[in-house]
MIKOL-969749 format. One record per atom (N, C-alpha, C): x, y, z; atom name. Coordinates in nm, 3 decimals, decimal comma, padded with zeros to 5 digits. Each point is the difference from the previous one (the first is absolute). Example, Ala and Ser with C-alpha at 12.3 -4.5 7.8 and 13.67 -1.06 7.14 Angstrom:
REM MIKOL-969749
((01,319 -00,569 00,780) 'N'),
((-00,089 00,119 00,000) 'CA'),
((00,090 00,120 00,000) 'C'),
((-00,035 00,105 -00,072) 'N'),
((00,082 00,119 00,006) 'CA'),
((-00,077 00,109 00,073) 'C'),
//
This chain:
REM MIKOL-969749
((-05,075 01,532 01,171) 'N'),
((00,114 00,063 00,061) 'CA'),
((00,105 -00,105 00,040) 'C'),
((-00,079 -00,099 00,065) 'N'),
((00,137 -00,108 00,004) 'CA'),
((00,024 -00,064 -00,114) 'C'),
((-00,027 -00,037 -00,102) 'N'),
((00,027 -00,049 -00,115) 'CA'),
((00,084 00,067 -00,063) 'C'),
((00,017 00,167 00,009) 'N'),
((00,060 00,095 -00,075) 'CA'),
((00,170 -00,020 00,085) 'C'),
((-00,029 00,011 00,156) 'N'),
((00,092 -00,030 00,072) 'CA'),
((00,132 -00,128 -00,007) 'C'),
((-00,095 -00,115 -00,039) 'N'),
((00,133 -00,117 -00,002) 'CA'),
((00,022 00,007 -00,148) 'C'),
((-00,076 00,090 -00,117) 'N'),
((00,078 -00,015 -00,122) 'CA'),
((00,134 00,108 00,035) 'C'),
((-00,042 00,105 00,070) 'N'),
((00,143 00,054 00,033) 'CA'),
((00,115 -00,009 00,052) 'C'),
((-00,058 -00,093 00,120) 'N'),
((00,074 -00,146 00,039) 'CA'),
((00,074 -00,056 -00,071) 'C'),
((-00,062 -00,042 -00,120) 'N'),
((00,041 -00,135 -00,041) 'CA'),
((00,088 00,045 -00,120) 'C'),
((-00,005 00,139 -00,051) 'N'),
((00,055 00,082 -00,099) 'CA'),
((00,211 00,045 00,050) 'C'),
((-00,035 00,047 00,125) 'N'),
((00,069 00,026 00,105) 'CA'),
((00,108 -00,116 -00,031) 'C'),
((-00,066 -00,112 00,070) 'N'),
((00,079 -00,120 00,025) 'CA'),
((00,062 -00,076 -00,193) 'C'),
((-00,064 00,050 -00,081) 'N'),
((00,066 -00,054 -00,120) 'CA'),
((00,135 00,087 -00,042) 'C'),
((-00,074 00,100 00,056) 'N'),
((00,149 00,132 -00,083) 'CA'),
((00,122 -00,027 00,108) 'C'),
((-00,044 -00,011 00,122) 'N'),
((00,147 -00,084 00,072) 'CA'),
((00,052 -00,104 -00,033) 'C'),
((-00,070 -00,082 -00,047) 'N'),
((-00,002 -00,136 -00,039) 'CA'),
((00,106 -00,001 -00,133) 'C'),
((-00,060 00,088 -00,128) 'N'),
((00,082 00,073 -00,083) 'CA'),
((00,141 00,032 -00,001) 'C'),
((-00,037 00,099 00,063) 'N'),
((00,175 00,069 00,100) 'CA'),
((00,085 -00,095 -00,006) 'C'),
((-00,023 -00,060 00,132) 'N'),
((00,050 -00,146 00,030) 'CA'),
((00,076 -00,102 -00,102) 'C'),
((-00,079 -00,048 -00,096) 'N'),
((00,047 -00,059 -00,136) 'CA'),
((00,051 00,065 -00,081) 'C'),
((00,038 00,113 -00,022) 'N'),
((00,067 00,117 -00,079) 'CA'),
((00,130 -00,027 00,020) 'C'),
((-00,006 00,029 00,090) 'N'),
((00,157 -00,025 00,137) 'CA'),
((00,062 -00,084 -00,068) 'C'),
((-00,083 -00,131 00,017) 'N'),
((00,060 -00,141 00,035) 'CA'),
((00,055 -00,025 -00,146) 'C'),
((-00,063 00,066 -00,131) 'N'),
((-00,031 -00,049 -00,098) 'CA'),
((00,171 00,041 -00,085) 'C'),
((00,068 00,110 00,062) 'N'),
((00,112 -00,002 -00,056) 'CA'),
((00,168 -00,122 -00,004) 'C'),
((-00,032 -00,081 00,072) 'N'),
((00,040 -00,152 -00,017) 'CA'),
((00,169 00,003 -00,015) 'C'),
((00,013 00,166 00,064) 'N'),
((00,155 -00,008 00,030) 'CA'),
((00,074 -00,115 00,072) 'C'),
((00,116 -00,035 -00,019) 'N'),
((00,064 -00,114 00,023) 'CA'),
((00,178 00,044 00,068) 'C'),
((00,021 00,004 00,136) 'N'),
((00,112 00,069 00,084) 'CA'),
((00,095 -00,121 00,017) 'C'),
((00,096 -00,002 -00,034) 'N'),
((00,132 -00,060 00,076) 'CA'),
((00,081 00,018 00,063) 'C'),
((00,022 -00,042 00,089) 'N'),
((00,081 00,020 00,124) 'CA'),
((00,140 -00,095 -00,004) 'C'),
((00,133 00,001 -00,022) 'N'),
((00,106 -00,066 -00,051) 'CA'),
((00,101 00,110 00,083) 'C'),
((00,041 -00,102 00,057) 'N'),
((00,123 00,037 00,114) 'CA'),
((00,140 -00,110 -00,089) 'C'),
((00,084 00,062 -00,036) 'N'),
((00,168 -00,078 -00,055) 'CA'),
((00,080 00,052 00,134) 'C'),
((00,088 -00,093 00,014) 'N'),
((00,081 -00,019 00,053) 'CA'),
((00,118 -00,096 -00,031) 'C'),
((00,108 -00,015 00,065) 'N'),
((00,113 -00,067 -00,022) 'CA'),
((-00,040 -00,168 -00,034) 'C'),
((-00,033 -00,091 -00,012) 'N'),
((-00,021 -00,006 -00,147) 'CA'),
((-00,164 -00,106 -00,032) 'C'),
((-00,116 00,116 00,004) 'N'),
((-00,124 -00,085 00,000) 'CA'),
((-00,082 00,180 00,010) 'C'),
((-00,159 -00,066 -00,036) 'N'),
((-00,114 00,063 -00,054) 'CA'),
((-00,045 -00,020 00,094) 'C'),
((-00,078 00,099 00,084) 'N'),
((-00,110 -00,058 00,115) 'CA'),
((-00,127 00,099 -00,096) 'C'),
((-00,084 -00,108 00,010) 'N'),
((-00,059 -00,108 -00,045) 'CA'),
((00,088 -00,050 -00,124) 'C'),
((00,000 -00,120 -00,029) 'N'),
((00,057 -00,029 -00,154) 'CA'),
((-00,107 -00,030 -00,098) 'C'),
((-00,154 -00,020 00,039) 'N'),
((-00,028 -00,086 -00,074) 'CA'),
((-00,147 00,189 -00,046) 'C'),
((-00,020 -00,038 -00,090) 'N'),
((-00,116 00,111 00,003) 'CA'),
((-00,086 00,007 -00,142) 'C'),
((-00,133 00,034 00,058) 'N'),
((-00,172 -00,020 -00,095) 'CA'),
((00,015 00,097 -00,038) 'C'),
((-00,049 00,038 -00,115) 'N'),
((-00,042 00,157 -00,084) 'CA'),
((-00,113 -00,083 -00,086) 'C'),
((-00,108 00,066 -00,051) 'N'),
((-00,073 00,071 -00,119) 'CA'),
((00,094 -00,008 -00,101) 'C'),
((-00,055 -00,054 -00,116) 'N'),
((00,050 00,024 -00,086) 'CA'),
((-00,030 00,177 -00,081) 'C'),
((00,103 00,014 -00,049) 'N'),
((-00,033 00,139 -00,094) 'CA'),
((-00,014 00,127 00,075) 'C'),
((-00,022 -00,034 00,152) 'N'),
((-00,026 00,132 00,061) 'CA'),
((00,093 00,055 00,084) 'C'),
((00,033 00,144 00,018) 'N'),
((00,060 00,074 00,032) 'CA'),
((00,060 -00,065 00,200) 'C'),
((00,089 -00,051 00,049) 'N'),
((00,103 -00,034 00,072) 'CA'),
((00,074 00,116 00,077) 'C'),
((-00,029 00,061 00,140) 'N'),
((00,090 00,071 00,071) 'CA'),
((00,101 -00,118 00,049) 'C'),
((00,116 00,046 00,021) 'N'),
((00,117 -00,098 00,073) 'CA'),
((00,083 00,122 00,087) 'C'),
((-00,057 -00,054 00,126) 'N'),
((00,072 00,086 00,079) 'CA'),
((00,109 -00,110 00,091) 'C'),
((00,167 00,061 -00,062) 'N'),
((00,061 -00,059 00,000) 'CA'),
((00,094 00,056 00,134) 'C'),
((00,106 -00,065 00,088) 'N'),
((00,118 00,013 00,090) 'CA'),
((00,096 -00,060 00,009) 'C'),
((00,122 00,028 -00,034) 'N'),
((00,101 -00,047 -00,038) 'CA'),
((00,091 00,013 00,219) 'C'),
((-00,050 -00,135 00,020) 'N'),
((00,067 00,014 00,121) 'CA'),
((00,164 -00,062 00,052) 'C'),
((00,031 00,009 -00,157) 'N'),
((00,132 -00,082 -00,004) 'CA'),
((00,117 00,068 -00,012) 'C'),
((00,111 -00,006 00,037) 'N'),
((00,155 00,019 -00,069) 'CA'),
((00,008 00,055 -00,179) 'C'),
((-00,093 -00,032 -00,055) 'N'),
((00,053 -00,020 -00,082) 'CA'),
((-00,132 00,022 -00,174) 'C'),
((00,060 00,102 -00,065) 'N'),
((-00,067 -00,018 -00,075) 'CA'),
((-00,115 -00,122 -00,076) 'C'),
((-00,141 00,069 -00,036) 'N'),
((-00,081 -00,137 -00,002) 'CA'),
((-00,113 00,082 -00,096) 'C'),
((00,023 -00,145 -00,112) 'N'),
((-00,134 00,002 -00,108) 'CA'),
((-00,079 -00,106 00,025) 'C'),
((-00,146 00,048 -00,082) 'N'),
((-00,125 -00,029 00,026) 'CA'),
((-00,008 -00,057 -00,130) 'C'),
((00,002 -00,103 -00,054) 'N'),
((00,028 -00,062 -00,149) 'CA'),
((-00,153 -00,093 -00,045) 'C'),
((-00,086 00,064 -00,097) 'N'),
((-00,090 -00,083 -00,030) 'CA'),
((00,051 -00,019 -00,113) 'C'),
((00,025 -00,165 -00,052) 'N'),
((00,010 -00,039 -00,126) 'CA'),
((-00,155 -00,010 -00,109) 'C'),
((00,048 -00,034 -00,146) 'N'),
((-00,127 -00,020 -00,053) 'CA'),
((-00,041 -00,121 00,046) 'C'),
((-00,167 -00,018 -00,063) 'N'),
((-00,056 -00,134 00,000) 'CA'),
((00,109 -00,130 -00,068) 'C'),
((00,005 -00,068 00,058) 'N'),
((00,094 -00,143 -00,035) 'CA'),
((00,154 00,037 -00,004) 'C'),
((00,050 00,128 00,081) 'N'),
((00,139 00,000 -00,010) 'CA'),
((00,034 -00,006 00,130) 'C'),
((00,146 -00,083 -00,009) 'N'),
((00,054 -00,016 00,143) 'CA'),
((00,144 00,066 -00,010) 'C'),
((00,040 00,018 00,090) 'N'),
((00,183 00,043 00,001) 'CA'),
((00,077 -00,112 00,001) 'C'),
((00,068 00,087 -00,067) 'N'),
((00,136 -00,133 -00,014) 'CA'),
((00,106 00,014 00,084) 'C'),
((00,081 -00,062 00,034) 'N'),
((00,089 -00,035 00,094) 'CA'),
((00,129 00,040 00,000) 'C'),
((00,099 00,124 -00,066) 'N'),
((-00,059 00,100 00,105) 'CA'),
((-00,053 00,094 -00,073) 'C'),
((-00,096 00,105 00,075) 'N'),
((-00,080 00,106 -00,034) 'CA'),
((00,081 00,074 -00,047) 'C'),
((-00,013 00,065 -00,120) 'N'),
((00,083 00,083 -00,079) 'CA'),
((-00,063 00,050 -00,107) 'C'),
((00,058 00,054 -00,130) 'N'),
((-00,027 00,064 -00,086) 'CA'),
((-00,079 -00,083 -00,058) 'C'),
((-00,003 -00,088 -00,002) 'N'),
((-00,097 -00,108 -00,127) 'CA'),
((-00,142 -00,007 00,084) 'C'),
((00,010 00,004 00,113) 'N'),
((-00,159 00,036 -00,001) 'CA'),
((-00,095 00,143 00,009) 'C'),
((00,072 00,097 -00,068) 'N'),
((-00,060 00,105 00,054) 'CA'),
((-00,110 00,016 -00,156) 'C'),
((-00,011 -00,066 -00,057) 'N'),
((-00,108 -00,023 -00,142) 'CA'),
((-00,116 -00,116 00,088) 'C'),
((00,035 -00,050 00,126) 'N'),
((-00,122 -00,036 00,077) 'CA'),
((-00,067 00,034 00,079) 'C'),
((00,065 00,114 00,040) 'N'),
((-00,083 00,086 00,074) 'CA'),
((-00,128 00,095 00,002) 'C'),
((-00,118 -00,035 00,050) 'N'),
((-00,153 00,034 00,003) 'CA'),
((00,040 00,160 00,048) 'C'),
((00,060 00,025 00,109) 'N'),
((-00,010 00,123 00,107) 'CA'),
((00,134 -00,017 00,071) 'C'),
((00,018 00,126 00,064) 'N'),
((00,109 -00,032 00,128) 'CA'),
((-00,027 00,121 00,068) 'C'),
((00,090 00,003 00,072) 'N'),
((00,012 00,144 00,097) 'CA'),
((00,139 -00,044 00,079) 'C'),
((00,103 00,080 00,053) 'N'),
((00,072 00,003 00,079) 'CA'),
((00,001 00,099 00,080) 'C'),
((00,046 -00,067 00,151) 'N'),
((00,013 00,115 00,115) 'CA'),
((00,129 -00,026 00,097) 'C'),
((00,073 00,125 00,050) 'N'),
((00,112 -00,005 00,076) 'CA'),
((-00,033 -00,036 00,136) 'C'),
((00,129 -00,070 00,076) 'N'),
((-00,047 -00,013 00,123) 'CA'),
((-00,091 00,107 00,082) 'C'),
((-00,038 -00,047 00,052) 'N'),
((-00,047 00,049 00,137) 'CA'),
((-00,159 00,113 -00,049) 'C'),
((-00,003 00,012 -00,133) 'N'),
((-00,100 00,075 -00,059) 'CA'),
((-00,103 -00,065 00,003) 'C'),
((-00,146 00,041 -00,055) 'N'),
((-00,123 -00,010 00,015) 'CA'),
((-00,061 00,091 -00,093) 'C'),
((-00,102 -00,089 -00,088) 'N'),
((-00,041 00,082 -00,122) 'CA'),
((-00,156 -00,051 -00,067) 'C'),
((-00,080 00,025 -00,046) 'N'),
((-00,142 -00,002 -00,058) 'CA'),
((00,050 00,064 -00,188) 'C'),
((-00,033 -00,166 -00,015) 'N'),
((-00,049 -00,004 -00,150) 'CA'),
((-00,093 -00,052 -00,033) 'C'),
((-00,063 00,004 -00,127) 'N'),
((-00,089 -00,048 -00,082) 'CA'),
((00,034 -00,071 -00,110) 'C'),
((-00,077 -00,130 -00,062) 'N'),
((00,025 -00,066 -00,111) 'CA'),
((-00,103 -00,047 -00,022) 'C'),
((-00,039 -00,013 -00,108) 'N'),
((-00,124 -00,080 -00,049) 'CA'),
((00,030 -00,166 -00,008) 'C'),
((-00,115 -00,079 00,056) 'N'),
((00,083 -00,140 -00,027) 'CA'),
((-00,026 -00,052 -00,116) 'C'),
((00,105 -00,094 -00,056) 'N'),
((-00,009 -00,082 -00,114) 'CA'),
((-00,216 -00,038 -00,043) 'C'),
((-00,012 00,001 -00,123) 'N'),
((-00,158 -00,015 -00,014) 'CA'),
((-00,030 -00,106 -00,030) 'C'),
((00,122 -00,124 00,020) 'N'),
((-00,046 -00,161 00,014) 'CA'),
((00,107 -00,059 00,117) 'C'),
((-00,190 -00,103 00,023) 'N'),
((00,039 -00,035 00,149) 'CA'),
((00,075 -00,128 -00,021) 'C'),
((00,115 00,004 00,085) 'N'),
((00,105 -00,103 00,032) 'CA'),
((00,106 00,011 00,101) 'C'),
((00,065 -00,072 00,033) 'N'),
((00,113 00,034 00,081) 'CA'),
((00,150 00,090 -00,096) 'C'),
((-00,005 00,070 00,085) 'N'),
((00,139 00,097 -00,042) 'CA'),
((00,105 -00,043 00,137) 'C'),
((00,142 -00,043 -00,055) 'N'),
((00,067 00,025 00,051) 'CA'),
((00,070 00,154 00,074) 'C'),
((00,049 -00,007 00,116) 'N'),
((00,028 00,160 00,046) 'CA'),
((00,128 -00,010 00,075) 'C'),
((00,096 00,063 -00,037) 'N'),
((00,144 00,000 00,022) 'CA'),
((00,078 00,098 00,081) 'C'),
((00,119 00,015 00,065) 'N'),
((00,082 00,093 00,026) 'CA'),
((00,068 00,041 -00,106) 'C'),
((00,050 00,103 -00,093) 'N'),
((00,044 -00,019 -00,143) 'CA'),
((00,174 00,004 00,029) 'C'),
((00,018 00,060 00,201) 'N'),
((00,153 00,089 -00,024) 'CA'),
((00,068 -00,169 00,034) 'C'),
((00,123 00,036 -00,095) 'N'),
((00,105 -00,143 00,002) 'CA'),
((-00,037 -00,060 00,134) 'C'),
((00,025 -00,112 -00,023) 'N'),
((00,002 -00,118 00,091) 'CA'),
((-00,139 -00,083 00,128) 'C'),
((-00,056 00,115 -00,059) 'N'),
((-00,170 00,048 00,155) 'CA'),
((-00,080 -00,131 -00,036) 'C'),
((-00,037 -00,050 -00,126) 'N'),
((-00,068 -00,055 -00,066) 'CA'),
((00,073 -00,173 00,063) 'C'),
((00,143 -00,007 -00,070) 'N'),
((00,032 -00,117 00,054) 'CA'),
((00,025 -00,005 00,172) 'C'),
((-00,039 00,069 00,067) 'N'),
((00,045 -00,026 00,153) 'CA'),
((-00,157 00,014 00,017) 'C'),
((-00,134 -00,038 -00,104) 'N'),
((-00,124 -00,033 00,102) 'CA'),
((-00,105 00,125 -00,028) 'C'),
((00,081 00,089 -00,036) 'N'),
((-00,158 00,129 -00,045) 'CA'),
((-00,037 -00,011 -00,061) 'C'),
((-00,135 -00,048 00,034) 'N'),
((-00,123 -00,036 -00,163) 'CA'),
((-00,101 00,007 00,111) 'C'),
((-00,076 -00,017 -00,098) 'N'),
((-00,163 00,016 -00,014) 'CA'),
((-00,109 -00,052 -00,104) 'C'),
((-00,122 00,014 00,056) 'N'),
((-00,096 -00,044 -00,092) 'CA'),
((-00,101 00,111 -00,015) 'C'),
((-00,053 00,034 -00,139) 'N'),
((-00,098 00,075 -00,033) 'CA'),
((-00,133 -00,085 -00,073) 'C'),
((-00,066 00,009 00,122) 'N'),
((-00,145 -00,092 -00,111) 'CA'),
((-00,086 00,070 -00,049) 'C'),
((-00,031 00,024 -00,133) 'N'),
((-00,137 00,100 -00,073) 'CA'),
((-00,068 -00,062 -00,023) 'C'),
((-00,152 00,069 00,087) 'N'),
((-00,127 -00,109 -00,013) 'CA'),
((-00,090 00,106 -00,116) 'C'),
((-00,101 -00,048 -00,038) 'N'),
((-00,102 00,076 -00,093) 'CA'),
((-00,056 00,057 00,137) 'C'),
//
């Protein structure tokens, strides 16, 4: 009877145990990115490679503001304009004072991505960022 008891115990405690790692096992990845007049809070930011990226974004500025991931090994040129939009990985833009939840999958090799303001002038007055993709 007690033998029957701590296997039920011990049955008990695996299927929670289970549960538990189920949870954990979906390896979602949340960003939190506040723009403002003219900078990224945080600038610098880790992802997974290849996997699915919430970016929950707030535009607490004056002033219109993009979220600019370039490709692997591309940088902007000086000034941001039409010639780099064939380098662009992703973007998103948001109006002042708004607040918004997107999704992107990240790039599926790990390296540093540059990350930009795309609207005229944001980029040269200091808005950037770093995107690092780890395996």
């Amino acid at each position: 009877m007690n033998s029957q008891r701590a296997m039920l115990r011990m049955l008990g405690v695996l299927v929670i145990l289970g549960l538990a790692l189920a949870g954990c096992g979906a390896n979602n990845t949340t960003l939190r990115v506040e723009m403002s007049d003219f900078k990224f809070t945080p600038n610098q930011f880790t992802v997974p490679a290849g996997k699915e990226i919430t970016l929950n974004l707030s535009n607490k500025g004056a002033n219109l503001h993009e979220f600019v991931i370039f490709k692997a090994g591309e940088h902007v040129s000086v000034p941001f304009d039409d010639d780099d939009e064939g380098k662009i990985y992703w973007e998103v833009e948001l109006d002042p004072g708004k607040s918004e939840t997107v999704k992107f999958t990240a790039p599926s090799e790990p390296g540093t991505y540059e990350v930009v303001c795309g609207t005229p002038g944001h980029f040269e007055q200091g808005m950037v960022g770093t995107l690092t993709v780890t395996k």
